[in-house]
C-alpha positions as CSV (number, residue, x, y, z in Angstrom):
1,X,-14.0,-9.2,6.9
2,X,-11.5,-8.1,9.9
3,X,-9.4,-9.9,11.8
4,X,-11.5,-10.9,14.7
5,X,-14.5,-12.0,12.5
6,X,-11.9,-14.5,10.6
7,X,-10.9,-16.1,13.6
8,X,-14.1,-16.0,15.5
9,X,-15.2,-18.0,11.4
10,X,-12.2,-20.1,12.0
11,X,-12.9,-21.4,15.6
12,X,-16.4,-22.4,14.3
13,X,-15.1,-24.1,11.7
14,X,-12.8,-26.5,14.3
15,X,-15.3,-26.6,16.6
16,X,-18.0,-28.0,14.3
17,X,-15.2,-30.5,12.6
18,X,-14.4,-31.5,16.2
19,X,-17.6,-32.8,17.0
20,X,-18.2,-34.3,13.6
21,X,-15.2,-36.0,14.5
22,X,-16.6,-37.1,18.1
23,X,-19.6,-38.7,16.1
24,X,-17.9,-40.4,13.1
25,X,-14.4,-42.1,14.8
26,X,-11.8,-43.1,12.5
27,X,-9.1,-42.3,14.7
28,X,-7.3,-43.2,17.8
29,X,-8.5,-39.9,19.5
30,X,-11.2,-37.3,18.9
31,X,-9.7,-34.0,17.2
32,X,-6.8,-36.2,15.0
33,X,-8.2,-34.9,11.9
34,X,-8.5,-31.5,12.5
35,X,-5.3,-31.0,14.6
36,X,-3.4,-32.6,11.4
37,X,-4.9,-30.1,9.3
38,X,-4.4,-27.2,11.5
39,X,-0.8,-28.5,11.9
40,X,-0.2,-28.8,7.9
41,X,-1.6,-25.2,7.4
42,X,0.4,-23.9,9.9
43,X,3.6,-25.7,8.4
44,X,2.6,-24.2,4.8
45,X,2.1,-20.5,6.0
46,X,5.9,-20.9,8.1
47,X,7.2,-22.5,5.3
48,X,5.7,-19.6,2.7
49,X,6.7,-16.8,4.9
50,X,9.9,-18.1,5.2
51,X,10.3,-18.3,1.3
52,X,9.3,-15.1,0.6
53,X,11.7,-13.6,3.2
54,X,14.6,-15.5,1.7
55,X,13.8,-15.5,-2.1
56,X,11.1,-12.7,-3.0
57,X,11.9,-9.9,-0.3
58,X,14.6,-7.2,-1.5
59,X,16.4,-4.8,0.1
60,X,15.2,-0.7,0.5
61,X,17.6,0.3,-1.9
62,X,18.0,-2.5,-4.6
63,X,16.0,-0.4,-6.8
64,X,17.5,2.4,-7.0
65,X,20.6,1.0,-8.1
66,X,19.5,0.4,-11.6
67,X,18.0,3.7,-12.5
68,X,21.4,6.3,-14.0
69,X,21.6,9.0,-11.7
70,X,20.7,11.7,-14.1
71,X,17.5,9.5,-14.9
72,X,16.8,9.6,-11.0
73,X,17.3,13.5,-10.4
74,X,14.8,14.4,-13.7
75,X,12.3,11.5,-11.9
76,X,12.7,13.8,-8.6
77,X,12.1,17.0,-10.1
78,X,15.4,18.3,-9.6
């Protein structure tokens, strides 16, 4: 699935809870539910990126620190 068929999937989806949430009101305006979840999954995805950017991502060389440099020119061909 590309990128334009997810979203164009993803609208849909609000759209149809939107007017589910027009028939059945729980809350003080239509939309509440579904702009609470779109809010939390934005928070999560911020929240993950930002983790893996601080915790998981390394830098370009941090592997090559651990390999003995004869080890590394016999890896290269050399």
């Amino acid at each position: 699935m590309n990128t334009r068929n997810l979203w164009l999937t993803t609208a849909a989806a609000l759209a149809v809870f939107v007017a589910l949430d027009l028939v059945v009101r729980y809350a003080r305006f239509p939309g509440y539910g579904a702009l609470i979840g779109f809010g939390g999954c934005v928070v999560i995805v911020v929240v993950s990126k930002w983790i893996g950017k601080v915790l998981l991502e390394r830098s370009e060389g941090y592997y090559e620190h651990d390999v003995a440099p004869d080890v590394q020119e016999d890896l290269r061909g050399e």
